[in-house]
N, C-alpha and C positions, 0 to 999 in steps of 0.2 A: 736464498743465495748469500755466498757468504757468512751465512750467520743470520741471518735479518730474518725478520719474520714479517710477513704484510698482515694488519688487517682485516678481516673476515668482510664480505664484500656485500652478503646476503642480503643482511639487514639493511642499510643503508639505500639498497635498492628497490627493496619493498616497501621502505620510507616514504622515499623519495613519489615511488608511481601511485603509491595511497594518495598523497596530498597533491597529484595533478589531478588523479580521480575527483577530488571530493571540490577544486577548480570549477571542472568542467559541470559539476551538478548546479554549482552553484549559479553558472552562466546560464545553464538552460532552465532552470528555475527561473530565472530572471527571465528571462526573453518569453518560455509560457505563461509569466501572470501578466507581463506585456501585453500579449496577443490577446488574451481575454479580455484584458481593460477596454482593450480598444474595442472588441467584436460586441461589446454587454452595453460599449455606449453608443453603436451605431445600430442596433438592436432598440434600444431605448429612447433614441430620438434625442436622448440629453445632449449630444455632443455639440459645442459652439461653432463647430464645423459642417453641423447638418440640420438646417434650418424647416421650423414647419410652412409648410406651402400656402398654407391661406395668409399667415402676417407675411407671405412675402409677397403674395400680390393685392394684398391693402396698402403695401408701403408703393408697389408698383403704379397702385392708381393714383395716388396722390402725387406721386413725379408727373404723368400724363396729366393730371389737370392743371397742376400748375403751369404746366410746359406751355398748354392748352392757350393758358389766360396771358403767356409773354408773347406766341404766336400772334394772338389775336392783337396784342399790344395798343400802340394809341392809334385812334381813328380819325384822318383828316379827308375820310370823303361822305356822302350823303348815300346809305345804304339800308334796305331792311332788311330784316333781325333774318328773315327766311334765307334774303339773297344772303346774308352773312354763313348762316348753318350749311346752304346747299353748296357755298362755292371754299369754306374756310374748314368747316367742321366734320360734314359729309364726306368730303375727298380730305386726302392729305399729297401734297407734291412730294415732301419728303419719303414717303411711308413709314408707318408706324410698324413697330414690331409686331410681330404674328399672332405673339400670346397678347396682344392690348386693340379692345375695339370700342370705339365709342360712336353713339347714337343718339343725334338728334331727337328733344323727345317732346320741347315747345319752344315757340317762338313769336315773338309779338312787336310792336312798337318799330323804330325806325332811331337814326343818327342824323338828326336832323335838327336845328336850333338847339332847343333845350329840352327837343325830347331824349326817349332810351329805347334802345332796342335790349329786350330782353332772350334770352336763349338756356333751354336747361339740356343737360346733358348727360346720358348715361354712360358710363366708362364699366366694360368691362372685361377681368384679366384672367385668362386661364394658365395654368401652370401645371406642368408635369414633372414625374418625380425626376430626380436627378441625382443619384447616389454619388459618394465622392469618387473621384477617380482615382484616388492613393489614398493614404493613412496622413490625415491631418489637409486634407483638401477639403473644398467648400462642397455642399449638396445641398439638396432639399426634397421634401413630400412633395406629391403632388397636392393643389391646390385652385381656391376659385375666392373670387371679391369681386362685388359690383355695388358702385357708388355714383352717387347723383351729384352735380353744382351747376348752381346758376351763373351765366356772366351775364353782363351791365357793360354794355357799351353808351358811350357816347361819346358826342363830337368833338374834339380836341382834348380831351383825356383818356388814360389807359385805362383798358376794360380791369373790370374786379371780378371775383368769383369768390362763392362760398357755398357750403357743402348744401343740398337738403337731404328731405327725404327721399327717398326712391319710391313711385306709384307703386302701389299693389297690382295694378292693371296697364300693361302697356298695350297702347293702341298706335301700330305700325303706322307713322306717315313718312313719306318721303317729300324733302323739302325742295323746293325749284327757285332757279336762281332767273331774276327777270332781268334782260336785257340793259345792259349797263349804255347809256347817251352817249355817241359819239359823234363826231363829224362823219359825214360819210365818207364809204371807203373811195368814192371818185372827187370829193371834195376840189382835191389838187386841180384834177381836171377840168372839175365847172368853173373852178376862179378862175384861172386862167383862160378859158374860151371868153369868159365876163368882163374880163380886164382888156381884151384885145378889141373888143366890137364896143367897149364902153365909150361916153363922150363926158365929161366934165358934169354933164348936165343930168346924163342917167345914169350916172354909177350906183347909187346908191337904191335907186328904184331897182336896175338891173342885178345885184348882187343879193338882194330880199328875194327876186322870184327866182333866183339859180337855188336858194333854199330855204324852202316853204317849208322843213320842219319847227317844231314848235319847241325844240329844245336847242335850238340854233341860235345864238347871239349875233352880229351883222354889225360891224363899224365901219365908215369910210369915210375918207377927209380928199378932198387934191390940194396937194402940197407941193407949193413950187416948181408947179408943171408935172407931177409926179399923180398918178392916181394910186392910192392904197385901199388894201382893203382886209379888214380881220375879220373870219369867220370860226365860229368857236362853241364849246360847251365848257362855261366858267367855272361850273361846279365838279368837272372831271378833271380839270389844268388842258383841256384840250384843247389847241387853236392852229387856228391854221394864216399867216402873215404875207400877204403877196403886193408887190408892187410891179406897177410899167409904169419904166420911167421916160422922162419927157424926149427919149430916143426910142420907144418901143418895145424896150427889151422885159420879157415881164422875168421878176426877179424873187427869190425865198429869203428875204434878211433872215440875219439868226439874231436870236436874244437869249440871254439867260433862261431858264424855266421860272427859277425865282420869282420871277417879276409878273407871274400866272397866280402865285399863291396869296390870299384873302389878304388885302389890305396893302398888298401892291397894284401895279399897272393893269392889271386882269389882260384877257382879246380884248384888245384897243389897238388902234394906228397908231396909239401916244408909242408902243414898242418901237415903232420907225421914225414918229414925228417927234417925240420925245424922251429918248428911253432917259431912262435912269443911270446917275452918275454915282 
């Protein structure tokens, strides 16, 4: 037009689509050695994202035991090693996770003065595979570990643990928990019927025969008109504190619990005749 001449348009256009061509090769070259890198390391197990299943439940048992040995933590009452396994170690209130089971395997001794109660334990973790869920997520093989430790209780410090051996030969027992001392469940009730018919003169006879157990402590004082009387098991904190006072009325004072703990006031009427300031 005019005179003008345009250009030739060809070449520049065949340019141009060569070198979006040779782009796009280069993009999916990238992304297919991508996809391989990734498919040869999950293939291979090497990947920091997919873990092998037995060190993961050797790492799992040693959280369990250790957990085990803070659970059990420090011991302020008079138990054996059995009642400890049957009602601590055997059961869990929390429950344990599915893949972790541990198994009372001996027990001996008692928390008691200066002696130990001793208790070994087998921990064991089963694991299943668990591929990652996406590219760069966490997984693992399937997987098994079982491991043994001893704890060492005793009475007013924190139980220890440490690893052993595991028997070659496990012989199944199951451990029983023996009846733990306490006042009885009508206790309330006897002191109270013993406090209304008592005289000055039989309180202390009549509160002995309301309880002829043998793990049963018995204090009475009359105080300022007042009959009292503490009936208790010292080594559980258990007690039971009643008075009828010089109007009839039989009564529960309350006291701290504190004042039940070794080298306090223990079950005593000193709770009412002289508590602690």
């Amino acid at each position: 037009m005019n005179g003008v001449r345009l250009p030739a348009r060809g070449p520049l256009v065949r340019a141009g689509r060569l070198a979006g061509e040779a782009g796009v090769r280069r993009r999916f070259g990238l992304l297919r050695l991508t996809c391989v890198a990734v498919a040869a390391c999950l293939v291979a197990g090497g990947c920091s994202a997919y873990r092998e299943g037995d060190a993961l439940a050797r790492d799992m048992v040693v959280t369990a035991a250790a957990q085990l040995g803070k659970d059990l933590g420090h011991r302020n009452r008079v138990r054996t090693a059995e009642h400890v396994a049957a009602t601590e170690i055997l059961t869990d209130p929390d429950g344990l996770d599915s893949t972790v089971r541990r198994e009372p395997l001996a027990w001996s001794g008692r928390t008691a003065g200066d002696e130990q109660a001793t208790i070994d334990v087998r921990f064991v973790v089963t694991v299943d595979e668990q591929p990652p869920v996406s590219i760069g997520g966490r997984g693992h093989s399937a997987g098994q570990a079982a491991r043994c430790y001893r704890y060492v209780l005793e009475l007013y410090r924190y139980t220890s643990h440490q690893e052993i051996d595991c028997p070659s030969l496990v012989v199944a027992r199951t451990p029983t928990a023996s009846p733990i001392p306490r006042v009885p469940d009508d206790g309330r009730e006897r002191l109270a019927a013993v406090l209304r018919a008592a005289t000055p003169g039989t309180l202390a006879w009549a509160v002995r025969a309301a309880f002829p157990e043998r793990h049963v402590t018995v204090d009475t004082v009359v105080h300022e008109g007042a009959l009292v009387a503490a009936v208790g098991v010292p080594a559980e904190r258990d007690c039971l504190l009643m008075v009828r006072t010089p109007g009839g009325a039989i009564e529960s004072p309350g006291y701290d619990p504190i004042w039940l703990e070794p080298g306090e006031t223990g079950c005593k009427t000193g709770l009412y005749v002289s508590p602690p300031r």
